[in-house]
C-alpha positions as semicolon CSV with decimal commas, in nm:
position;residue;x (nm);y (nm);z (nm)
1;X;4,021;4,716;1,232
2;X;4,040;4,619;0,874
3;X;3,928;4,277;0,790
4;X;3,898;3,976;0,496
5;X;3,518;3,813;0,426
6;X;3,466;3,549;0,181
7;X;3,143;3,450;0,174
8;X;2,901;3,185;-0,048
9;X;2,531;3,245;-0,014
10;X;2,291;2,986;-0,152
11;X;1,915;3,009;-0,194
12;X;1,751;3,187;-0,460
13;X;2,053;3,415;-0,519
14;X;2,117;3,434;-0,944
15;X;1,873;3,630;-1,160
16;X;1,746;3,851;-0,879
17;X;1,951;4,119;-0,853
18;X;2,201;3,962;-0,576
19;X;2,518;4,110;-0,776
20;X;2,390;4,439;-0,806
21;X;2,229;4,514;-0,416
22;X;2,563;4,335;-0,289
23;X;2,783;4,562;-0,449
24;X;2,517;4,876;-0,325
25;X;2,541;4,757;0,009
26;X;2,889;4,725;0,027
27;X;3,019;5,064;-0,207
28;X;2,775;5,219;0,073
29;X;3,044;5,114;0,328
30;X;3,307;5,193;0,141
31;X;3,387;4,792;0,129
32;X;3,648;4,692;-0,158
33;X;3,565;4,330;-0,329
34;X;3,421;4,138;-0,597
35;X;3,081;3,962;-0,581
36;X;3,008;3,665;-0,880
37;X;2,762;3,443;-0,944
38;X;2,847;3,086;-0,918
39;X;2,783;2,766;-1,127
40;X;2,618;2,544;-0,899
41;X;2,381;2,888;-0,825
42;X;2,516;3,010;-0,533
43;X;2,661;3,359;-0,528
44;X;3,018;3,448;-0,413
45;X;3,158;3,734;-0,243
46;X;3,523;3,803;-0,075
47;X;3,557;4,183;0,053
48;X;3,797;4,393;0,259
49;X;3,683;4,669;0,489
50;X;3,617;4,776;0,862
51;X;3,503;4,470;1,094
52;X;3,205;4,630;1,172
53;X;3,124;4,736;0,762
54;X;3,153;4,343;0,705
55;X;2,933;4,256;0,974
56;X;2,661;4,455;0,832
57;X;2,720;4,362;0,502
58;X;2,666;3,968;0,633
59;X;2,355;4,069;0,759
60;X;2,250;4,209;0,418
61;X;2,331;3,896;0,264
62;X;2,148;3,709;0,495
63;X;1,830;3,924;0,403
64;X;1,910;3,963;0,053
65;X;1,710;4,182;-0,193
66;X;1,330;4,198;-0,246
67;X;1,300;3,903;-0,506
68;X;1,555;3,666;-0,341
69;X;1,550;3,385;-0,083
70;X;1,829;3,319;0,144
71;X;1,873;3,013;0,264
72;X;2,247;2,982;0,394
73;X;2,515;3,261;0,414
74;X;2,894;3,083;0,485
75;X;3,100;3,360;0,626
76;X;3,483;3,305;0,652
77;X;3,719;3,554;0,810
78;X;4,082;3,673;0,743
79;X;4,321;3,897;0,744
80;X;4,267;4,164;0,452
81;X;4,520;4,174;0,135
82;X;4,469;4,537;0,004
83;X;4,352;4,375;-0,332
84;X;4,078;4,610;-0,482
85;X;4,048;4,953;-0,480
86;X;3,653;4,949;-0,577
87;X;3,363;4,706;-0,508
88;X;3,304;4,499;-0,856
89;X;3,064;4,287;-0,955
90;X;3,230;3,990;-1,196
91;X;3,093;3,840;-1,491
């Protein structure tokens, strides 16, 4: 079943690489989306894909790549929009 996930992760998630392995993770699961970096430092994502894509993609956030440091991943579900055709990282 096709889902919604908006998600803010906070920790030491800018200027290691979060962007880049979330949008890996989730073209990998052929999860649509965007993934940005925040102001206050956090990193935000919002995808669309199979329930069971998203939850795996919520437990790569949680684990994050090599250099980063998780602290908190808040996961919010919803009914998907059909926005995006690819996974994106904004800038």
């Amino acid at each position: 079943m096709q889902k919604r996930l908006a998600c803010r992760i906070t920790g030491r998630v800018q200027l290691v690489m979060f962007r880049d392995f979330t949008r890996r993770k989730a073209k990998a699961r052929n999860i649509t989306g965007t993934v940005k970096n925040e102001l206050d430092g956090s990193v935000s994502v919002v995808a669309e894909g199979e329930g069971k894509a998203l939850e795996a993609l919520v437990r790569d956030l949680n684990r994050g790549p090599f250099l980063a440091h998780v602290d908190h991943v808040e996961a919010m579900w919803g009914e998907p929009q059909g926005m995006w055709k690819d996974f994106t990282i904004v800038y």
